[in-house]
N, C-alpha and C positions, 0 to 999 in steps of 0.2 A: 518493619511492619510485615507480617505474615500476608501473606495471601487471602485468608480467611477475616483476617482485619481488616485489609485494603476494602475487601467483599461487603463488610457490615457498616461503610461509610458511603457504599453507593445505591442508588434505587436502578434495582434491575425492571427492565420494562420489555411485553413481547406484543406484538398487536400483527393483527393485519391490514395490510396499510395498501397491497396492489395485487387486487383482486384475491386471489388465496395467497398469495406470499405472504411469509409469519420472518418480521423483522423483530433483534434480539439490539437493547441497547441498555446501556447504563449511561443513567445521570447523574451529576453532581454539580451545585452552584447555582448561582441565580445571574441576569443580567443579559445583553447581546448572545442569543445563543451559538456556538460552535459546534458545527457535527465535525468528527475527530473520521476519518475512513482508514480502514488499515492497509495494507499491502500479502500479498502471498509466503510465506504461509503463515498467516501469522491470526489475528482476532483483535476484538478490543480490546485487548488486557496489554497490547503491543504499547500503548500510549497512556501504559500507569503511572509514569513521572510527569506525565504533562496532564492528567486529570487532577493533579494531588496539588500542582501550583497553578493553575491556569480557574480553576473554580473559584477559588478564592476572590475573583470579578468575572468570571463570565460562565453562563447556563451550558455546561461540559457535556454534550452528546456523544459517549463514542457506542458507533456501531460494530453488529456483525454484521457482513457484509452477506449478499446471496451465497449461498453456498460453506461458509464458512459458521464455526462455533455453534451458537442454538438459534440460529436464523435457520429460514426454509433449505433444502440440500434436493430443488429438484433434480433429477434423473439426467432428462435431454441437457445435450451440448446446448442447442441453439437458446435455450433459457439464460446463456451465460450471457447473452449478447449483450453490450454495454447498453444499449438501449433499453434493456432491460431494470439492470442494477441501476442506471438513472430514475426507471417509471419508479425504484423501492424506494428511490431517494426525496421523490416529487412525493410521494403516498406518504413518507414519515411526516416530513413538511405542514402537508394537507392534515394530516391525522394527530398532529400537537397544534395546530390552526399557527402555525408560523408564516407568514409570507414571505420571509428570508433568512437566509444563517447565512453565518462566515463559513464556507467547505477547508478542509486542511485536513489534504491526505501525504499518504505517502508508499511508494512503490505501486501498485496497481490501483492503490486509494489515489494516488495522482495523477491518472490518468481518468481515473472516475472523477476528479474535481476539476478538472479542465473543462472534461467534458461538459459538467453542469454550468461552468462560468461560461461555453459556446453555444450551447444548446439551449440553456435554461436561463438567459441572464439576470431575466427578472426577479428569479430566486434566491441570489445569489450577490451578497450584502458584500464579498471579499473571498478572495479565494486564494490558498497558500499551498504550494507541493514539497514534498522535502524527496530531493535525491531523481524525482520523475522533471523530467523537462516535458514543456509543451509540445507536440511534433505534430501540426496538422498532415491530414491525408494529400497523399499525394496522386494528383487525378492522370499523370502519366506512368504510373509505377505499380500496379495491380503488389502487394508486400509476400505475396505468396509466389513468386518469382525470386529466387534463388533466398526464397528463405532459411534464416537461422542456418548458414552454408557452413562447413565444418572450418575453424581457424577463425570465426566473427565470435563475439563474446556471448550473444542470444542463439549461439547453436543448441544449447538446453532447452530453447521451445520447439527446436525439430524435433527433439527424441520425447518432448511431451504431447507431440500429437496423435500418436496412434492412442486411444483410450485404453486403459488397462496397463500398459507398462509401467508409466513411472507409478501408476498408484499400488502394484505389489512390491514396486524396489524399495516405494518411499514407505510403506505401510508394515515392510516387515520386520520394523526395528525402531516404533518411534520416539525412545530414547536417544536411538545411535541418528538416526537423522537428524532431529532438534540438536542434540549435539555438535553435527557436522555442519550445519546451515548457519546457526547463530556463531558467527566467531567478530571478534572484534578486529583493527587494526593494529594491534601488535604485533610485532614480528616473530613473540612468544606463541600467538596461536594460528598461527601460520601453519594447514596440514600437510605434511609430507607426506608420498609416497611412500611404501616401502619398497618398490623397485624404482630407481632410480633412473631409470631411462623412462618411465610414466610423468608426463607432467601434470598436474592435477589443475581444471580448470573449467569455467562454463565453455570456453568454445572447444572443446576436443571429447565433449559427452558423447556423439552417438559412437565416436571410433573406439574411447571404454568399453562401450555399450551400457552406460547406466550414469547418473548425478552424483553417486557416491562410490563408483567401481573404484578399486587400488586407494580406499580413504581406511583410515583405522577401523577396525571392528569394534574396539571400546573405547573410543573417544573419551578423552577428557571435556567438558562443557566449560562454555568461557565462563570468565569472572562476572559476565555484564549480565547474568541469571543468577538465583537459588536453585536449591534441587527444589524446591517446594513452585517458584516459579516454573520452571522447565517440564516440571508433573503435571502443572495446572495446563499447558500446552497438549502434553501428549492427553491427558484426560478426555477436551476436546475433540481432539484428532482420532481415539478411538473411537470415541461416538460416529464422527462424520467419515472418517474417512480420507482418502485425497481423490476424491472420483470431482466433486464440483468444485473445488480450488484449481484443481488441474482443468476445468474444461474450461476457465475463461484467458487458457491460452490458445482455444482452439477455434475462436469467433472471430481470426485475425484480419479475413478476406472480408465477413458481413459486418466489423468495427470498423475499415478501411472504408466502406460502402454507406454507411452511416452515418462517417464523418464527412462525408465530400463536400455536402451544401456548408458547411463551416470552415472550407479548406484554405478559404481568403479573408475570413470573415478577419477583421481585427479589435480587439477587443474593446469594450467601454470603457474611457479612465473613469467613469462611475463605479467602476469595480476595484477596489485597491488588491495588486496580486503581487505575491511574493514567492520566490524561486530560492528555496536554499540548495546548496551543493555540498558534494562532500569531495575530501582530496582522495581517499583512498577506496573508495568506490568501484569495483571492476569492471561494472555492468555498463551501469548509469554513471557513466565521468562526466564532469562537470562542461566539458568539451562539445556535449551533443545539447546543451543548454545555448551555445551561442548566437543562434539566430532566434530568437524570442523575442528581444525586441522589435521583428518586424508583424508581430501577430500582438503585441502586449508593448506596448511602445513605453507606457508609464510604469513599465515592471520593476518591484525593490530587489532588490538580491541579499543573501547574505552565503553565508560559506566556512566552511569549519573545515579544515585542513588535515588533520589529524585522525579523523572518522572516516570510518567504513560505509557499509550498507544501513545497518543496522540504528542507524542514528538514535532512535528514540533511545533506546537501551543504551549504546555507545557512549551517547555524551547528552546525556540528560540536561545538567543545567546549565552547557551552552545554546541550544535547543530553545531548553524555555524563556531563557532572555531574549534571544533571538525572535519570537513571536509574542512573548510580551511586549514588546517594543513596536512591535508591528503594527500588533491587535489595540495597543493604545494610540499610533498615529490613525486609526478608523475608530475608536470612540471617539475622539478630536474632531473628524471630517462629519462623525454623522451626529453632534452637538451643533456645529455650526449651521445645520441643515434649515 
């Protein structure tokens, strides 16, 4: 299926939903609706394997999120604040008269669906992350104290804090970027340096000095895209930019501070929530998922072994069983209701 076919089997929709914010989504399906969130850098076109099977029983919401594809792209940092991208979440809600969806993000959509299942629980029919674990705020640890320290794996949100850097490194090649960012877990596409004393890695970005410093200049792109998908990406990204996908790494102190009054809270087993992981994951290992169950005591799990980051793309129709299976034990719970 082309891209352009994918395009003509879905209803694109744009509205204002909080205050001037102009949220961007596609629908498809009828039934329990799912808002689909994506992660950085990505859009809603990240979760086109799982709109194509998951419609088929349930009303398939996926967003663009603030800042991202042809949603609003304000200016200021502090617009990123998560508290924010919750109010766009509550206003889409409000603005299709839904009183609840299932949330299912993933990468920074997972931490934006926690959030809603913490803050918002009323909203919030089931909530699923892929690859994001839960992590409340920590009221004795201010996170901008030895933040992203060079040798930790999130040293790439040090070097994304000063505004303007990463968005000329990442901006000036976004072929060779998307190339470089999307790779699967094969050891086929594994990037090497070309000087061998470089090790290429998230935690040693600021001593490179850049996300893709000593990486190929003309990248091969993995299998897990078309050139036709990977276009439709960079198309995007010309339009927007990386100025607000980068700035919602920069709300890390006023997201800490947002989260505090939820930082005990535990959750409702009225909320069915599911935690997939992935084995080969560099960032987000499945290791920083382990204490969940004392904020989500009724949490399912699942886990795929063989995957990356990239999970939607990576292993699509593990993926979709995996939350078919989910999403049918919550039809189940809310028949019996």
């Amino acid at each position: 299926e082309t891209v352009r076919e994918f395009h003509s089997l879905m209803l694109p929709h744009k509205a204002k939903v909080n205050g001037e914010q102009e949220i961007f989504w596609v629908e498809k399906g009828s039934g329990i609706p799912l808002v689909l969130c994506h992660g950085w850098p990505e859009i809603w076109y990240c979760w086109r394997h799982q709109i194509e099977h998951l419609s088929s029983k349930y009303r398939v919401i996926a967003v663009d999120l603030r800042g991202f594809g042809q949603s609003s792209c304000p200016a200021d940092i502090e617009d990123y604040r998560m508290e924010c991208i919750t109010a766009d979440l509550i206003g889409l809600l409000d603005y299709l008269s839904l009183p609840q969806a299932v949330f299912v993000g993933h990468d920074w959509g997972g931490a934006v669906v926690w959030a809603m299942a913490f803050h918002f629980p009323q909203r919030v029919r089931a909530v699923a992350s892929i690859n994001t674990p839960y992590q409340p705020s920590n009221p004795k640890k201010n996170p901008m104290i030895n933040f992203g320290q060079l040798g930790t794996p999130f040293n790439y949100q040090l070097y994304f804090q000063t505004p303007g850097v990463a968005e000329a490194e990442l901006e000036s090649n976004l072929r060779r970027t998307f190339s470089l960012l999307f790779r699967s877990s094969r050891p086929s596409e594994r990037i090497v340096s070309s000087d061998p004393s470089v090790k290429l890695s998230t935690s040693n970005v600021t001593e490179r000095g850049g996300m893709l410093v000593g990486m190929p200049i003309n990248p091969q792109k993995s299998y897990m895209l078309s050139d036709e998908e990977l276009e439709y990406y960079v198309e995007n990204y010309t339009r927007t930019g990386f100025r607000g996908p980068l700035n919602w790494y920069r709300n890390v102190e006023a997201n800490w501070k947002w989260n505090l009054p939820t930082s005990h809270v535990v959750l409702s087993s009225e909320i069915p929530a599911l935690m997939v992981t992935t084995g080969k994951d560099t960032v987000l290992r499945p290791s920083m998922t382990k204490h969940m169950e004392r904020f989500i005591p009724h949490l399912d799990r699942a886990h795929i072994e063989e995957c990356a980051h990239w999970t939607q793309m990576e292993c699509p129709d593990q993926l979709n069983v995996i939350l078919e299976n989910w999403l049918a034990t919550i039809s189940v719970r809310q028949a019996r209701l």
